[in-house]
C-alpha positions in Angstrom: 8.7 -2.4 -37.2 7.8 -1.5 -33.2 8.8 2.1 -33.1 10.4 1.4 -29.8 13.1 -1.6 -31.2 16.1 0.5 -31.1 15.0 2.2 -28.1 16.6 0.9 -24.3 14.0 0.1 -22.4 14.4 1.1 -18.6 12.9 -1.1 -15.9 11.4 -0.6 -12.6 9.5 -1.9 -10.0 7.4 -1.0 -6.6 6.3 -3.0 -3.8 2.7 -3.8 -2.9 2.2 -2.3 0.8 0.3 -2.9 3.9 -0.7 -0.5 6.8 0.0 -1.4 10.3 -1.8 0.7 12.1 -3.6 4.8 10.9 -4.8 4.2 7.6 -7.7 6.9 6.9 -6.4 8.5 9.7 -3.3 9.8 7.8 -5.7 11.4 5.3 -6.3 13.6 8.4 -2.5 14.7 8.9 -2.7 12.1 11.7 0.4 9.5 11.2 0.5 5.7 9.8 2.9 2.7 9.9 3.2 1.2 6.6 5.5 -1.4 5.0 6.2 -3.2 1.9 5.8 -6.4 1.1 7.1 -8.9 -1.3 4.5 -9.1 -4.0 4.2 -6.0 -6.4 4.6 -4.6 -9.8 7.7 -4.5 -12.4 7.5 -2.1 -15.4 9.9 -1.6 -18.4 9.5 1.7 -20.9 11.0 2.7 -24.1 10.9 6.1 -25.9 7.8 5.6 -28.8 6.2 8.1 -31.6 2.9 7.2 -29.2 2.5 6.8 -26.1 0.8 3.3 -24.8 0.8 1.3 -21.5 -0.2 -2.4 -21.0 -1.1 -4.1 -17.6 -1.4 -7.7 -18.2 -4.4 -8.1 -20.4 -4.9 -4.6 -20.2 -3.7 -2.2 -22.4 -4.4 1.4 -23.3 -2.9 4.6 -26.2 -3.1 7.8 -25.8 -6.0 10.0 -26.6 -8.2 7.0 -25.8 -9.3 9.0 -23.0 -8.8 5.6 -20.6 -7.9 6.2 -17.0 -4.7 4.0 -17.9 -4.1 6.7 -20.7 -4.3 9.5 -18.6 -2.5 8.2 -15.7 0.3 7.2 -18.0 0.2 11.2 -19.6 -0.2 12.7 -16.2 3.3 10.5 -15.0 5.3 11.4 -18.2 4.1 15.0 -17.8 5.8 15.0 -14.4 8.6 13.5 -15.3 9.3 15.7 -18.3 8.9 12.7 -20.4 7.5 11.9 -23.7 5.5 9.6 -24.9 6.6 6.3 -23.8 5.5 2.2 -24.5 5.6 0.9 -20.7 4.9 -2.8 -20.3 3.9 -4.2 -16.9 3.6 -7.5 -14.9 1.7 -7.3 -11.6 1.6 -10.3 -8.8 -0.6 -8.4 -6.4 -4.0 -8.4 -6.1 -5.2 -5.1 -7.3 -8.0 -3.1 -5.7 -7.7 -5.4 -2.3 -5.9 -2.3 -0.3 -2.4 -3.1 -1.2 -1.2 -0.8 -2.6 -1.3 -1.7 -6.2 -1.9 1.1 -7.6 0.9 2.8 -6.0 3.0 0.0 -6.6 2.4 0.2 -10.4 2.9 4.1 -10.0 6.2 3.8 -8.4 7.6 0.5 -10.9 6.2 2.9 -14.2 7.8 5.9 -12.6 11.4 4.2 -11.9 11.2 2.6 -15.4 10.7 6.4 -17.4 13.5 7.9 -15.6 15.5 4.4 -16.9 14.6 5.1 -19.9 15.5 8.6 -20.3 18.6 7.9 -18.9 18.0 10.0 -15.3 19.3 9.1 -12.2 16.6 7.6 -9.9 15.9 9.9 -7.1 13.3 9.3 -4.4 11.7 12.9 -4.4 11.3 12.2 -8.8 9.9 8.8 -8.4 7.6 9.7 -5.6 6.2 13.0 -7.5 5.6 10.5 -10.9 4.1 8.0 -8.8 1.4 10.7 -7.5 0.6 12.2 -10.4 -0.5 8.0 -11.4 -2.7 7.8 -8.1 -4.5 11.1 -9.0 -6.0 10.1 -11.6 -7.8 6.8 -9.8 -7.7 7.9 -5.8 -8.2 11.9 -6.1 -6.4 13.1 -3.2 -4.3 10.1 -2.2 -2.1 11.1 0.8 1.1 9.3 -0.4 1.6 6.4 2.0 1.1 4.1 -0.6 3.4 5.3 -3.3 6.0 6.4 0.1 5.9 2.1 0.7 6.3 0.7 -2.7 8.7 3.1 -2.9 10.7 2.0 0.0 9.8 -1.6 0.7 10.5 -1.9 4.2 8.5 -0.2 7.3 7.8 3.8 7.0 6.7 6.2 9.6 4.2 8.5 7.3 2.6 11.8 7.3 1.3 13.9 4.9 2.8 17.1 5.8 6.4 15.1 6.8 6.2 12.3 4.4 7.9 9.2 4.7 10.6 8.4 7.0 12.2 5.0 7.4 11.7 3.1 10.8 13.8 0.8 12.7 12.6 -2.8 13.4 13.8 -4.4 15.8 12.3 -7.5 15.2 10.7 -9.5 12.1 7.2 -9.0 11.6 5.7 -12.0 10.0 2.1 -11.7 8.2 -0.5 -13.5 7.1 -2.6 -11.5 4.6 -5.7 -12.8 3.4 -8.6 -11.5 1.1 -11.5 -11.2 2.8 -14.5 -10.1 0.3 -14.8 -7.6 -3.1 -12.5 -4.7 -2.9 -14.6 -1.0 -2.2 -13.3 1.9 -3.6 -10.6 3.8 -2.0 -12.2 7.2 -3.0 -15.8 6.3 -2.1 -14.8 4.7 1.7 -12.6 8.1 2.3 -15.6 10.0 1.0 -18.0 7.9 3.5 -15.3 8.9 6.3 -15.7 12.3 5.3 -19.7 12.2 5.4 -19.6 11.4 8.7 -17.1 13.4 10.3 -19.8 16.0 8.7 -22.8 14.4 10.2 -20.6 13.2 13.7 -17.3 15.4 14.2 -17.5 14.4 17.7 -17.4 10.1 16.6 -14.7 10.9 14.0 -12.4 13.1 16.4 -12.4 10.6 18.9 -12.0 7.8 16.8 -9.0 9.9 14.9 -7.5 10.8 18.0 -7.9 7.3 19.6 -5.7 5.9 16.2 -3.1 8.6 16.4 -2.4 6.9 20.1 -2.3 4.0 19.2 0.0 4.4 15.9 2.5 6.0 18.0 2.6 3.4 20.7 2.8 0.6 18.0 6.4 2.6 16.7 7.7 1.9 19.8 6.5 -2.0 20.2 8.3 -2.2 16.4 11.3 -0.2 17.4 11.6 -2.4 20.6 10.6 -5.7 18.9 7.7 -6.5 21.1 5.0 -8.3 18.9 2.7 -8.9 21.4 2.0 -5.6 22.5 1.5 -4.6 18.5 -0.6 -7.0 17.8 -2.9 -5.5 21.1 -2.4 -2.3 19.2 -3.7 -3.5 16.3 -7.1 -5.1 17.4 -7.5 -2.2 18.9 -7.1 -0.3 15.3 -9.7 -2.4 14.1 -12.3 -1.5 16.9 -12.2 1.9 15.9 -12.2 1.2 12.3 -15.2 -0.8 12.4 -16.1 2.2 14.4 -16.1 4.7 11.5 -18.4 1.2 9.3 -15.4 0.5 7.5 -15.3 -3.2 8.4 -17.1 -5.9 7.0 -18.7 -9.1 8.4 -16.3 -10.7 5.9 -13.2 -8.5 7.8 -14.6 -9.4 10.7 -15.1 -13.4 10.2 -11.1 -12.8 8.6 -9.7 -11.3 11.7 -11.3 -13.5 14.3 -10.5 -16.8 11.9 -7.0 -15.6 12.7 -7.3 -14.9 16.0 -8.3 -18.3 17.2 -5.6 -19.5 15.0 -3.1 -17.9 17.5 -2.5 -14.2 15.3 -1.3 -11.7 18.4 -3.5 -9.2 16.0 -5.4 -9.1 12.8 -7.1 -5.7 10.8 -8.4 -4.4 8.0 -5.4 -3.0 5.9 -6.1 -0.2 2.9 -9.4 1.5 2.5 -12.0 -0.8 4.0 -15.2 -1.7 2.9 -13.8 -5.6 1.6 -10.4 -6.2 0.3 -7.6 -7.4 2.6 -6.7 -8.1 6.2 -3.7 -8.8 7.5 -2.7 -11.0 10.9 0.2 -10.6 12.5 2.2 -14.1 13.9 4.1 -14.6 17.3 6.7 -16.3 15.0 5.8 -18.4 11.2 2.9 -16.9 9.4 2.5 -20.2 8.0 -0.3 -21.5 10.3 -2.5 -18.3 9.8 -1.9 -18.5 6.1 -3.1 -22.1 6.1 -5.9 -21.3 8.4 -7.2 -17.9 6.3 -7.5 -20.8 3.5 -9.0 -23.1 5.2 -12.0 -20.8 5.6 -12.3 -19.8 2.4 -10.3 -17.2 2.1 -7.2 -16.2 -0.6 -4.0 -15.8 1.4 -0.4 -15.5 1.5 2.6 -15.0 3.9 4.9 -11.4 3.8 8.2 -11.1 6.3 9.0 -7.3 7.2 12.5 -7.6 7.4 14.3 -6.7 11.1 16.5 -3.6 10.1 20.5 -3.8 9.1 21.8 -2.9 12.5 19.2 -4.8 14.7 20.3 -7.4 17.1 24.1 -5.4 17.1 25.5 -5.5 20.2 27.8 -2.8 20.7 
């Protein structure tokens, strides 16, 4: 009999994410504009005599010495937890600068404290979720896991954290895939490297983003799209800047351009993996045009916040 039958299982989930505008950047202490989207992860977890975690066809017990295994010990260690069986379903494409990783941190992390009974809590969930990215990202700086965590758009830095933004206006995104995934850890690395060999490139460059992220909250917070998008070809200058673009990024983002995106980046790490497009009003036409060059796609709607449009 499954040591976990007459256990209840708690469930979870987390969000997959995109950044606006300042990824790498944030690893800096500069600030970023993130926000989750629709697809994601979901996780359930019982109490078990052994600990084991399975990702779709995936699956991994403890003392295998597996980075699942160890993320999966390093989360119930910060949570207090024992050992767990956690089951979970991801519809994000992993390793394509989504967040995935997060999102499964966050959806294992809210489905231990279910289990054990605990009231969720944002600081809990969001100290489980990190101690999951550590083991694959190193140093991650938390904007990820700060997104899934929330779902909607985030104003995020490192030392502050995550604090929730207000959108005036729906932001409505094409996202598309544009070439293999590079590793989160090896492109911050490569950022790293050359802030050694060219402090003077990677100050500008880090100083040129932090404008522009805090120009882009107050297009969002006023609703104008247009003047985003601006903002965020001009985040994908200075990316490609710092060699973190792609010709494949950059086919992606001018593929939506001509198809009438008022911007389109590089979201995540770089190096490959995804770009996202922002539309004057239905993603559908950049979705459709993303696949008609080749590329995987799908549509994501940041939601306008509660109170906007109120007239008081």
């Amino acid at each position: 009999m499954n040591a976990t039958s007459n256990n209840p299982w708690g469930t979870g989930r987390g969000n997959g994410k995109t950044v606006l505008l300042g990824e790498h950047a944030v690893v800096y202490g500069m600030p970023a504009i993130a926000a989750g989207i629709s697809l994601g992860a979901s996780a359930r977890a019982s109490a078990a005599e052994r600990s084991s975690i399975r990702i779709g066809e995936q699956s991994s017990v403890a003392g295998d010495d597996s980075e699942l295994s160890r993320a999966l010990e390093q989360v119930c260690g910060e949570l207090g937890a024992g050992p767990h069986s956690v089951e979970v379903e991801v519809n994000l494409p992993l390793g394509s600068g989504l967040g995935g990783s997060a999102a499964i941190g966050v959806a294992v992390a809210r489905a231990l404290l279910a289990a054990r009974g605990e009231q969720e809590g944002e600081a809990r969930v969001l100290a489980g979720a990190a101690a999951w990215e550590r083991v694959f990202h190193g140093n991650p700086s938390g904007v990820d896991a700060a997104a899934a965590y929330s779902g909607s758009c985030i104003w995020f830095t490192k030392a502050g954290g995550p604090e929730p933004m207000f959108v005036a206006a729906p932001l409505e995104l094409a996202i598309c895939l544009a070439g293999p995934p590079a590793s989160t850890k090896q492109m911050v690395e490569n950022v790293r490297q050359l802030g050694e060999r060219r402090p003077d490139l990677l100050g500008k460059s880090l100083a040129g983003i932090e404008v522009l992220v805090k120009n882009a909250r107050l297009c969002i917070e006023a609703g104008d799209r247009s003047a985003l998008g601006q903002l965020m070809n001009l985040n994908q200058m200075l990316l490609a800047g710092l060699f973190l673009s792609t010709p494949e990024i950059e086919r992606a983002c001018a593929v939506a351009r001509d198809a009438g995106a008022l911007g389109a980046k590089l979201t995540g790490a770089g190096g490959g993996g995804a770009v996202i497009a922002l539309a004057e009003a239905s993603a559908a036409p950049l979705e459709a045009a993303f696949r008609e060059a080749g590329f995987t796609a799908f549509s994501t709607r940041i939601a306008a916040s509660p109170a906007a449009g109120v007239k008081l």
